[in-house]
C-alpha positions as CSV (number, residue, x, y, z in Angstrom):
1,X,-29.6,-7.5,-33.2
2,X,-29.3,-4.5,-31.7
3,X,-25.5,-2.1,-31.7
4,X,-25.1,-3.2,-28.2
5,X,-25.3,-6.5,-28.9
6,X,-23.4,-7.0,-31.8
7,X,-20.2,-4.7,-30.5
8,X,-20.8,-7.2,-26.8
9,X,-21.0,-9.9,-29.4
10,X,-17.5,-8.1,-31.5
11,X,-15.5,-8.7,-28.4
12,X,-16.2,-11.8,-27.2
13,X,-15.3,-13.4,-30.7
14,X,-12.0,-11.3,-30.4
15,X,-11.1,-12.3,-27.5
16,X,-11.7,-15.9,-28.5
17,X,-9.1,-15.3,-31.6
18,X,-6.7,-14.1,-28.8
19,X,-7.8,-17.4,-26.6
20,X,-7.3,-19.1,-29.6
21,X,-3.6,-17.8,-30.7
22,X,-2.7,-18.4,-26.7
23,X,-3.6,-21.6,-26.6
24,X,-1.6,-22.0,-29.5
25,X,1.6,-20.9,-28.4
26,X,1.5,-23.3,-25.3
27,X,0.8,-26.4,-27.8
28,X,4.3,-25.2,-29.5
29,X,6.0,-25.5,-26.4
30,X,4.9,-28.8,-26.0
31,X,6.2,-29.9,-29.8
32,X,9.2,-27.8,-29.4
33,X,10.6,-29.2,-26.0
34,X,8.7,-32.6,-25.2
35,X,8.3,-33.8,-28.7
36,X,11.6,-31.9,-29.4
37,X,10.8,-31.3,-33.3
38,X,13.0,-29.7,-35.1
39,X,11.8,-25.9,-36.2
40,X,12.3,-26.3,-39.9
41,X,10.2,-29.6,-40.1
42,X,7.6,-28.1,-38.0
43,X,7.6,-24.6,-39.8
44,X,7.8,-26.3,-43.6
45,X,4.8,-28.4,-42.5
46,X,2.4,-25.8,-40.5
47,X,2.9,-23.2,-43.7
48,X,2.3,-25.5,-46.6
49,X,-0.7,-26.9,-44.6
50,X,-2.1,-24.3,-43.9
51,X,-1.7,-21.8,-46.7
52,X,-3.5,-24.5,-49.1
53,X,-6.3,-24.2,-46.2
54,X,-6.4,-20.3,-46.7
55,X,-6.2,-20.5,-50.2
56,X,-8.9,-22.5,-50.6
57,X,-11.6,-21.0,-48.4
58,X,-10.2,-17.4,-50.4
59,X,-10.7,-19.4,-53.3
60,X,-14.2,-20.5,-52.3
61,X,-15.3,-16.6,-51.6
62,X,-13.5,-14.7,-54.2
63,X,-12.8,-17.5,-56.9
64,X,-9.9,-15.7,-59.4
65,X,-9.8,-12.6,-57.8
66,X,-7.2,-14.3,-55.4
67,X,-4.8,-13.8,-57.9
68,X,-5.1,-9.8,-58.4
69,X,-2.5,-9.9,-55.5
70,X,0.0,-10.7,-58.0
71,X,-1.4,-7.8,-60.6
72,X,0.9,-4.9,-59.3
73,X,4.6,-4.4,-58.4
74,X,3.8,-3.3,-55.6
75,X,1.8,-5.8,-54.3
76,X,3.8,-8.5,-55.3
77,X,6.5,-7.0,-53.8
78,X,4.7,-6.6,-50.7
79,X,3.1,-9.7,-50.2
80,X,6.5,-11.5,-50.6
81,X,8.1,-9.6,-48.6
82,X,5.6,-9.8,-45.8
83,X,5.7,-13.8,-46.4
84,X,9.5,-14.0,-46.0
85,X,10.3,-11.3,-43.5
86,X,7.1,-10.9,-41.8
87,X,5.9,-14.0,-41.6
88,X,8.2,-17.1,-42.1
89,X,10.9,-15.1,-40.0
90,X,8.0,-14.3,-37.3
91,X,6.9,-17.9,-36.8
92,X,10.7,-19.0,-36.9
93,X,12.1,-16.6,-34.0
94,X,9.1,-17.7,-32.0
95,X,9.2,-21.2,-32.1
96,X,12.9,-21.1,-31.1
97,X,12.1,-18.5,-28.2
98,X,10.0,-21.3,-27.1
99,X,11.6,-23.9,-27.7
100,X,14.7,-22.0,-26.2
101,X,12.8,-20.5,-23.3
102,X,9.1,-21.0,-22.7
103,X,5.9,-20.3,-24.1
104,X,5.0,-17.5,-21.7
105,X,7.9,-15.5,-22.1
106,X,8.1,-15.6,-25.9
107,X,4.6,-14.1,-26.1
108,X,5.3,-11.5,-23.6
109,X,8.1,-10.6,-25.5
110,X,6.2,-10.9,-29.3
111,X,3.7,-8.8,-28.0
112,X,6.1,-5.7,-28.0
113,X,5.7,-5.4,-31.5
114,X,3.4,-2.2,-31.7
115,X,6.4,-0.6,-29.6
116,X,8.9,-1.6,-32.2
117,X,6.3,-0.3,-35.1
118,X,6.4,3.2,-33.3
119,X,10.4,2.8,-32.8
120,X,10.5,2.4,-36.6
121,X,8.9,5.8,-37.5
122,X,10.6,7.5,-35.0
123,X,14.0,6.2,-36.7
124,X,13.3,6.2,-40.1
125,X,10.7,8.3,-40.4
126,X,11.9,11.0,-38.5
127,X,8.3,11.5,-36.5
128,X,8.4,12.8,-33.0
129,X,7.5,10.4,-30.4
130,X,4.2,11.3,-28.5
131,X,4.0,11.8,-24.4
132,X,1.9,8.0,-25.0
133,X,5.0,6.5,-26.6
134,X,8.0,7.2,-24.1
135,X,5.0,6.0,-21.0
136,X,4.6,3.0,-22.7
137,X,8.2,2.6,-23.7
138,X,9.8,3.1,-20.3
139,X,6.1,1.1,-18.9
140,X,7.1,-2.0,-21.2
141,X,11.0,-2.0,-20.2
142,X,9.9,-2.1,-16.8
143,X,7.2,-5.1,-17.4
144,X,10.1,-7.1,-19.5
145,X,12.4,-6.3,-16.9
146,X,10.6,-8.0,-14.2
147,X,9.7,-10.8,-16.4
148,X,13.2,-12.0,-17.6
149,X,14.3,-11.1,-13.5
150,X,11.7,-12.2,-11.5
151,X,12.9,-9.7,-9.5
152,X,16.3,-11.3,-8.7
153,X,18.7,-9.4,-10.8
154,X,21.7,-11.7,-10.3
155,X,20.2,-13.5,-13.3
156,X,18.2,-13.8,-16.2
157,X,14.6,-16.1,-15.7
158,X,15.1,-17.4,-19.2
159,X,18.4,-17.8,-20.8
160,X,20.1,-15.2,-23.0
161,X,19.4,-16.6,-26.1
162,X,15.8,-16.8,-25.6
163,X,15.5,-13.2,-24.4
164,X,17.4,-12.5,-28.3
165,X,14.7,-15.1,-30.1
166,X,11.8,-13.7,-28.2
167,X,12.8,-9.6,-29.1
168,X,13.7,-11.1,-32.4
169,X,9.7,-12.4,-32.5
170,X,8.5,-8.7,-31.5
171,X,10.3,-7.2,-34.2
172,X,9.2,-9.3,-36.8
173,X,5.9,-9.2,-35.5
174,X,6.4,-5.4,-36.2
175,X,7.1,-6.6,-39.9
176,X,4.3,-8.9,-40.1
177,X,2.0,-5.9,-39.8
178,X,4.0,-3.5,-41.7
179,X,5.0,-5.1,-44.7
180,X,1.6,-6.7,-46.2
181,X,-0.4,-3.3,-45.8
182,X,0.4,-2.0,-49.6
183,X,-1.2,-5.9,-50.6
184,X,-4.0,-5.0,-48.5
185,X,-5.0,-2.1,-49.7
186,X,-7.0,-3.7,-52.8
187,X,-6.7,-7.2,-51.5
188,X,-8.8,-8.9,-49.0
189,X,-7.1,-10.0,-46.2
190,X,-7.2,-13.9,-45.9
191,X,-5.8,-13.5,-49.6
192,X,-2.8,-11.7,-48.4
193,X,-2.7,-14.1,-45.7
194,X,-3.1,-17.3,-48.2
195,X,-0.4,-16.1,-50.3
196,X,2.1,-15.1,-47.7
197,X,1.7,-18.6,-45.6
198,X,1.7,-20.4,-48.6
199,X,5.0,-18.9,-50.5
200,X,6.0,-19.0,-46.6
201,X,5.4,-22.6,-47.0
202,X,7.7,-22.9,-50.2
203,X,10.5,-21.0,-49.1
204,X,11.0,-23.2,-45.7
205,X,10.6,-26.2,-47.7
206,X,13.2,-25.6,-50.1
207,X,15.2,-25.5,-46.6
208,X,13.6,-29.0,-46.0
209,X,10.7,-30.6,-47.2
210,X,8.5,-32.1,-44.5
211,X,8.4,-35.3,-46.4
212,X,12.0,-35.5,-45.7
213,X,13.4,-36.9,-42.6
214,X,10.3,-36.3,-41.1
215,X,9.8,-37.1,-37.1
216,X,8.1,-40.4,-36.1
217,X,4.5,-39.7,-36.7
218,X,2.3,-40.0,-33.6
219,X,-1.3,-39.1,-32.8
220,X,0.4,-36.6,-30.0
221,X,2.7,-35.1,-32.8
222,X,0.2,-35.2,-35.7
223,X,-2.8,-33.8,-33.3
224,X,-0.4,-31.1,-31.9
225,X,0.8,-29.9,-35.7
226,X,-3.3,-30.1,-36.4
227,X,-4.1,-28.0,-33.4
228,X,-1.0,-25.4,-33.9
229,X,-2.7,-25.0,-37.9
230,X,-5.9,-23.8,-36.6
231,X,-6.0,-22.5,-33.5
232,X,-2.7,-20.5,-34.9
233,X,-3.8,-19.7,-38.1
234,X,-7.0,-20.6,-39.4
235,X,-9.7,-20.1,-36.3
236,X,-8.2,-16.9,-34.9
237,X,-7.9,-15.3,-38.4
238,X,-12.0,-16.2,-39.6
239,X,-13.2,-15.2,-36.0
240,X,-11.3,-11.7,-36.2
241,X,-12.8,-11.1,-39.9
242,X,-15.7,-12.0,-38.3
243,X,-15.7,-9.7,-35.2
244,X,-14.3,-6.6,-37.3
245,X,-17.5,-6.0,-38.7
246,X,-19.3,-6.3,-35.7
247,X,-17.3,-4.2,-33.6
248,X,-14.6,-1.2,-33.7
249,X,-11.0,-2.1,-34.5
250,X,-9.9,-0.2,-31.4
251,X,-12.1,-2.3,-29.0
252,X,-11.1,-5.1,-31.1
253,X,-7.2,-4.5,-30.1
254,X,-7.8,-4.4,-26.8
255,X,-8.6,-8.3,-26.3
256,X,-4.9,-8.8,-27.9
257,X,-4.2,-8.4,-24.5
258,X,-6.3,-12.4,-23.9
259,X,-3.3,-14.3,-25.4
260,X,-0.2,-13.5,-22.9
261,X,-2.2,-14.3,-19.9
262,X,-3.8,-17.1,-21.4
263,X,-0.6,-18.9,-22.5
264,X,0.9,-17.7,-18.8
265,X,-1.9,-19.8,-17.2
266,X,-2.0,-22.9,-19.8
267,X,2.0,-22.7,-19.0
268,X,1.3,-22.7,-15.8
269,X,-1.2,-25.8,-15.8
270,X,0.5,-28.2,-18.2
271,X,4.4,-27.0,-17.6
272,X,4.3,-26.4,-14.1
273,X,5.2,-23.0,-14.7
274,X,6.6,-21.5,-11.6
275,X,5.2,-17.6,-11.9
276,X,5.8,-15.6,-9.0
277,X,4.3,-12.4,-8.1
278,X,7.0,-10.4,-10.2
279,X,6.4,-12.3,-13.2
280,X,2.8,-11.2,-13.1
281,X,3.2,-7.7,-12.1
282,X,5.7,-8.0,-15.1
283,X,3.2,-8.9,-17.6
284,X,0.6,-7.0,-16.3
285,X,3.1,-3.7,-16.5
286,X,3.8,-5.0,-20.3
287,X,-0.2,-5.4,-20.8
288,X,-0.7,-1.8,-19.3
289,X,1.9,-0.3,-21.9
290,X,0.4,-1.9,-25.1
291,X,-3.2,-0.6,-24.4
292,X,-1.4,3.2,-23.1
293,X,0.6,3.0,-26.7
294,X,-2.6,2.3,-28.9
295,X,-5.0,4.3,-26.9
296,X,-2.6,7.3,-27.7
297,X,-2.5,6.0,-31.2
298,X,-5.9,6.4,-31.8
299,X,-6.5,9.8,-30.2
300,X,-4.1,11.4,-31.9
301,X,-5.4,9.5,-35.5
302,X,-8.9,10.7,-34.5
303,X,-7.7,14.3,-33.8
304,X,-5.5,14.8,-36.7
305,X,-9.1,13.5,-38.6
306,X,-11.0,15.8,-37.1
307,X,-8.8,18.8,-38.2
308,X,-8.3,17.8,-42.1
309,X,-12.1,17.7,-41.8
């Protein structure tokens, strides 16, 4: 296979991780607000579920080296962190901007999180933003702003407390890709992803234990849970591995940019979504700052590269 084909190859698997986490989010909508599940039943289930999933196919590839996360303080302190702040907290702020607001929205809105990883070093790293950073900062404003308006700004499109879950779900989005990166560092990834979804799994079922008080069990409900799991977790994560070492991580990045739209459209075609042309100028704006933020990113990486060389 030649480069070409393997970097065309690289992107179409990526975008199908992104198809695959969109298509997920709109599935959520329809357990959070039709099936009206409660969030800690649905969180304590898709976590334990799926982190003995994870587990197992790490343990399958790297046998007892899935346990050299645990080795260091500082990966052990990493990876629980990420699993409690990054991840449970991620997946709980989401599922109640959705079930809150709607599935479009709440991506939109979780999207922002490279934004609020940049924010962070500005604050507490004291690093100057970049001319990139404050396009793409005032870009994304405007895109949310005509979202949450649809360009009547009398009111809100989705209520108020939806608006707070859904920045809520960018921030700890931010975390989720923060926290787990000292794990990472001699730790492959679906191990640091087992570990954290799994000991995400404990800690909401100390809340409440799926097997307790558990929803009537339907093959809607029990196919929805099935298809959150993988196309959430399981699918999108193996095809990414997968496309990583077939194409470049920056091209990669760019098919993020597959799951808003695709959950706007499924909203659109099972929820009757009612998008008007402000909405999508909206997310298209948000889209537009994401890709101006990491493209800036990775110039000035490569530059600053270039001169230590």
């Amino acid at each position: 296979m030649t480069n070409h084909n393997r970097m065309t190859w690289g992107i179409v698997i990526a975008a199908l991780a992104s198809l695959s986490w969109g298509i997920s989010g709109t599935v959520l909508q329809l357990i959070s607000q039709n099936l009206a599940i409660p969030a800690t039943w649905m969180l304590s289930t898709r976590t334990f579920f799926t982190g003995i999933v994870l587990l197992l196919v790490a343990a399958i590839i790297y046998r007892g080296r899935i346990f050299d996360v645990f080795k260091t303080k500082a990966s052990l302190v990493s990876v629980l962190t990420y699993a409690i702040f990054g991840l449970a907290m991620n997946l709980l702020t989401f599922y109640y901007a959705v079930q809150t607001g709607n599935a479009s929205t709440a991506t939109i809105l979780q999207y922002l999180s490279p934004l609020f990883i940049v924010l962070g070093s500005i604050i507490f790293q004291r690093k100057m933003p970049m001319r990139s950073d404050m396009i793409a900062f005032v870009l994304a404003l405007i895109g949310v702003f005509l979202c949450i308006t649809r360009g009547d700004l009398t009111h809100l499109a989705v209520p108020m407390i939806s608006l707070l879950w859904g920045l809520g779900s960018g921030i700890t989005a931010a975390f989720y890709v923060v926290l787990p990166k000292k794990a990472a560092e001699k730790n492959p990834p679906i191990v640091v992803l087992g570990w954290g979804t799994m000991i995400a799994g404990i800690f909401f079922n100390c809340i409440r234990p799926f097997w307790v008080g558990s929803p009537h069990l339907t093959m809607t409900l029990v196919s929805s849970v099935a298809t959150v799991c993988l196309f959430g977790t399981i699918l999108p994560f193996g095809m990414l591995l997968y496309a990583s070492r077939m194409a470049p991580s920056d091209v990669i990045s760019i098919m993020d940019a597959v799951q808003p739209i695709t959950t706007s459209i499924l909203s659109v075609i099972f929820f009757h979504l009612n998008l008007n042309w402000v909405e999508i100028l909206g997310i298209i704006v948000v889209i537009v700052a994401i890709y101006i933020l990491q493209r800036g990113r990775r110039s000035n990486a490569s530059v600053n590269l270039e001169l230590e060389e």
